[in-house]
C-alpha positions in Angstrom: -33.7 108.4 -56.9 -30.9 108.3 -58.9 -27.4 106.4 -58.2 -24.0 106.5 -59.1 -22.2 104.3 -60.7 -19.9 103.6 -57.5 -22.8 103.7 -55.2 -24.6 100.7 -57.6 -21.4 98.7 -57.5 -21.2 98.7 -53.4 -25.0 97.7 -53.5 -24.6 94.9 -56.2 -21.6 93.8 -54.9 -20.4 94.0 -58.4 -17.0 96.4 -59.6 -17.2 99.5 -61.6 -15.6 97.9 -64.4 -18.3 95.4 -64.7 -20.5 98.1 -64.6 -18.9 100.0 -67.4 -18.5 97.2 -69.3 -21.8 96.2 -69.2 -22.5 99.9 -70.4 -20.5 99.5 -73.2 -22.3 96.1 -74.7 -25.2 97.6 -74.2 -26.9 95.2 -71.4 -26.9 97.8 -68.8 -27.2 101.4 -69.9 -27.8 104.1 -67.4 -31.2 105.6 -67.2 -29.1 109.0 -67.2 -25.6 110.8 -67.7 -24.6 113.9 -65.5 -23.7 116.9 -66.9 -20.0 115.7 -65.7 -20.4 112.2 -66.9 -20.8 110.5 -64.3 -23.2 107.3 -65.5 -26.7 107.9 -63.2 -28.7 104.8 -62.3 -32.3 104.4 -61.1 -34.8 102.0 -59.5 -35.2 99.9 -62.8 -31.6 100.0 -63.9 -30.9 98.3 -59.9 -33.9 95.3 -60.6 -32.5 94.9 -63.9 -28.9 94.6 -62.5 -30.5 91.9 -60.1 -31.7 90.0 -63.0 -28.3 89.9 -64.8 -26.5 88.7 -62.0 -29.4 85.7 -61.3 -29.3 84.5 -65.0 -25.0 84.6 -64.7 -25.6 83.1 -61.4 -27.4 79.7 -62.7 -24.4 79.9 -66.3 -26.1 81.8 -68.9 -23.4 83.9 -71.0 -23.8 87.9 -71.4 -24.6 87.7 -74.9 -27.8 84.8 -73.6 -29.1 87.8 -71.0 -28.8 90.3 -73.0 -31.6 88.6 -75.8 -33.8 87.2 -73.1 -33.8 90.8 -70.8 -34.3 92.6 -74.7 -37.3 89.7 -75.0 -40.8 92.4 -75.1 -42.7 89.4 -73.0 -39.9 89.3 -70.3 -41.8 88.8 -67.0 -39.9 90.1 -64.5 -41.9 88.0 -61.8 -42.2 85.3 -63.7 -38.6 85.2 -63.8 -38.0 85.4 -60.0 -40.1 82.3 -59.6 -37.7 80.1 -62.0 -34.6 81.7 -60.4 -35.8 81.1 -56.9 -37.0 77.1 -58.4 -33.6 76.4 -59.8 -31.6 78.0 -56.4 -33.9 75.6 -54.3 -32.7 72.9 -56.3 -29.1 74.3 -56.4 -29.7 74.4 -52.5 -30.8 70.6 -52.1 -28.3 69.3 -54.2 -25.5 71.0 -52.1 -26.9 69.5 -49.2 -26.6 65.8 -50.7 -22.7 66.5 -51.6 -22.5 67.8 -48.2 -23.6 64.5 -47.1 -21.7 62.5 -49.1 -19.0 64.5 -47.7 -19.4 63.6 -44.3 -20.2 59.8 -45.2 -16.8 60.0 -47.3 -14.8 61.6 -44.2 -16.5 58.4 -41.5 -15.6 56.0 -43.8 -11.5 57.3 -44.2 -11.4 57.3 -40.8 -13.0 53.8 -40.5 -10.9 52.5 -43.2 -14.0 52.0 -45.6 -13.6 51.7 -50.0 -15.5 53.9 -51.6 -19.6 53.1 -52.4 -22.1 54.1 -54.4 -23.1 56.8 -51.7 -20.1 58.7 -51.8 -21.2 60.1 -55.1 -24.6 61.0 -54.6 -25.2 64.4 -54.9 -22.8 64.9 -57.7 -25.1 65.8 -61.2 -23.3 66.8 -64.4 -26.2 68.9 -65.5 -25.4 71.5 -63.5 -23.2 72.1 -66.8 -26.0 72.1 -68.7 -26.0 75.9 -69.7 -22.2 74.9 -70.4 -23.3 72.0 -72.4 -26.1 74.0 -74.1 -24.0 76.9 -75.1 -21.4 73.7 -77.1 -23.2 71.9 -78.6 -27.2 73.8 -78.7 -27.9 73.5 -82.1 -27.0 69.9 -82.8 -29.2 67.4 -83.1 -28.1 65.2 -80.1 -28.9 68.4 -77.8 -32.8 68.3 -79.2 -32.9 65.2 -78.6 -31.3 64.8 -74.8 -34.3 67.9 -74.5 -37.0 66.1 -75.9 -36.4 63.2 -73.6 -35.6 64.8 -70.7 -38.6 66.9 -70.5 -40.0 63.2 -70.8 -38.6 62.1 -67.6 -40.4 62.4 -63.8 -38.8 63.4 -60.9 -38.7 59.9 -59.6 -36.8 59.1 -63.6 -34.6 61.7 -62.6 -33.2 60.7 -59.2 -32.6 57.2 -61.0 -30.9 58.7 -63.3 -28.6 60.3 -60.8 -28.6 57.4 -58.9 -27.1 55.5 -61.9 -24.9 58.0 -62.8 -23.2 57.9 -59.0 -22.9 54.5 -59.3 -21.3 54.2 -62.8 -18.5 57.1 -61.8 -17.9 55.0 -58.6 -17.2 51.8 -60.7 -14.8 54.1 -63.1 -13.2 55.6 -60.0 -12.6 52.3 -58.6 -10.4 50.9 -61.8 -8.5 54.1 -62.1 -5.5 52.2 -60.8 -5.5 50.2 -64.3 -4.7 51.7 -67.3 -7.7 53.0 -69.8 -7.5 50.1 -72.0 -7.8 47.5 -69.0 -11.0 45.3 -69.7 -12.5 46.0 -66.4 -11.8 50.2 -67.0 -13.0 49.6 -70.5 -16.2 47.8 -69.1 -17.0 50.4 -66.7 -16.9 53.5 -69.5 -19.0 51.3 -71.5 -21.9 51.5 -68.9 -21.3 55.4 -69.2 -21.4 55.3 -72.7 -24.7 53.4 -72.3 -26.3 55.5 -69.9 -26.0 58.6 -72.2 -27.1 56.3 -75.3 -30.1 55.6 -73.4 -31.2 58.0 -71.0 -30.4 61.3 -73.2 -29.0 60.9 -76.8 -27.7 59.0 -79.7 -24.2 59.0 -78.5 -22.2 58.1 -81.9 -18.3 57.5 -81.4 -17.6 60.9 -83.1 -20.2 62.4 -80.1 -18.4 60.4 -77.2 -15.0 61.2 -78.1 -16.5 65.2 -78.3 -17.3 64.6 -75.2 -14.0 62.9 -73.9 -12.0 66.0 -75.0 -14.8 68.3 -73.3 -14.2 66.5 -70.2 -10.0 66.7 -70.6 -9.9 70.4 -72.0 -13.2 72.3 -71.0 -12.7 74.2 -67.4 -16.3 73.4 -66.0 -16.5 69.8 -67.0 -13.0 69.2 -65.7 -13.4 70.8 -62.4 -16.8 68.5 -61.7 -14.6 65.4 -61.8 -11.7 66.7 -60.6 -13.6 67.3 -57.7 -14.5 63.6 -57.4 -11.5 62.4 -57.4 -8.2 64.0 -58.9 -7.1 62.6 -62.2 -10.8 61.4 -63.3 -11.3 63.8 -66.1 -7.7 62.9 -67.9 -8.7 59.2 -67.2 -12.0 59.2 -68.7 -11.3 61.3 -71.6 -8.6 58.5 -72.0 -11.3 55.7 -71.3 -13.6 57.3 -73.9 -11.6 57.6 -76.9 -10.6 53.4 -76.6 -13.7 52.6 -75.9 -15.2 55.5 -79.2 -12.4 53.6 -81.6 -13.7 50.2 -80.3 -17.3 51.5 -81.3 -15.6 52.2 -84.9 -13.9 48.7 -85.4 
């Protein structure tokens, strides 16, 4: 059975541009043209369609999908299985920051400061496709990979864990300026977290990273949503604390 180009966009949820453009780089051709034109689709062109929108889904970029769906020994169920592991862990992970949404609201209306549980949930390597895409080919990526696949899933709650705690004590001396001791002190423990839980993190790296967090969309929205003004305040943090590394 053979579908139009409208028809696929209505059942993908997806507009005919996308679908044209898609077309046009070559990820999605149609398995036919009409006589008129009109761009024909069938059953595989819809499970492929599927699979692009799952990989863009969990942050891969077109150019990424279009080599691993080209890949001969792409696995079709095989795939399906990852997509549905990484959604269930999407899934839990949302259900944490829901939590630490609701703890958050109790303890406004109580009149609470903010704890280490009102950041639980949150995990910067949700930007790791982002992260991948920036800096894949250097050598502090291989290494944060080598050591992660190192690391348990009991290593890797700690390491959320820590990291919670270590943006609660930054967002708790964002009312001093980024070269106050106690702000400087509290990036340092960030800075220390990535030197020893993923990478070599050289003052050149960190302040790569400081700008990532100020200028790149994705890494500024994550601690935006924390608390507004974090992103601008750490990239700040980071490049004192990078030039103190230097001195």
């Amino acid at each position: 059975m053979s579908h139009t180009v409208k028809t696929v966009a209505e059942i993908a949820g997806a507009s005919v541009r996308t679908l044209h453009h898609y077309d046009q780089i070559g990820l999605l051709k149609p398995a036919a043209v009409s006589g008129a034109g009109y761009r024909l689709y069938d059953e595989r062109d819809l499970q492929k369609l599927q699979q692009i929108l799952f990989f863009k889904e969990l942050g891969f970029d077109l150019k990424e999908i279009k080599r691993i769906l080209s890949d001969p020994h792409f696995d079709r169920q095989d795939a399906l299985l990852k997509h549905r592991k990484l959604l269930l862990e999407r899934q839990q992970r949302l259900r944490q920051l829901i939590k630490s949404v609701d703890h958050t609201l109790k303890a406004i209306q109580r009149g609470k400061p903010m704890d280490a549980t009102m950041f639980e949930g949150f995990d910067p390597s949700q930007y790791e496709e982002e992260a991948r895409r920036r800096w894949g080919n250097t050598d502090a990526w291989k290494e944060s990979q080598r050591r992660g696949r190192s690391y348990t899933p009991a290593d890797w709650e700690q390491i959320k864990k820590e990291g919670g705690q270590i943006i609660g004590r930054i967002v708790s001396v964002m009312d001093r300026g980024p070269a106050d001791p106690k702000a400087q002190e509290a990036i340092a423990a960030h800075h220390r977290q990535i030197d020893q839980r993923f990478y070599t993190c050289t003052p050149e790296i960190y302040r790569g990273l400081a700008n990532a967090y100020a200028d790149d969309p994705g890494f500024r929205e994550f601690y935006e949503k924390i608390k507004p003004g974090l992103a601008r305040f750490m990239h700040d943090c980071m490049l004192i604390y990078a030039d103190s590394l230097d001195a």
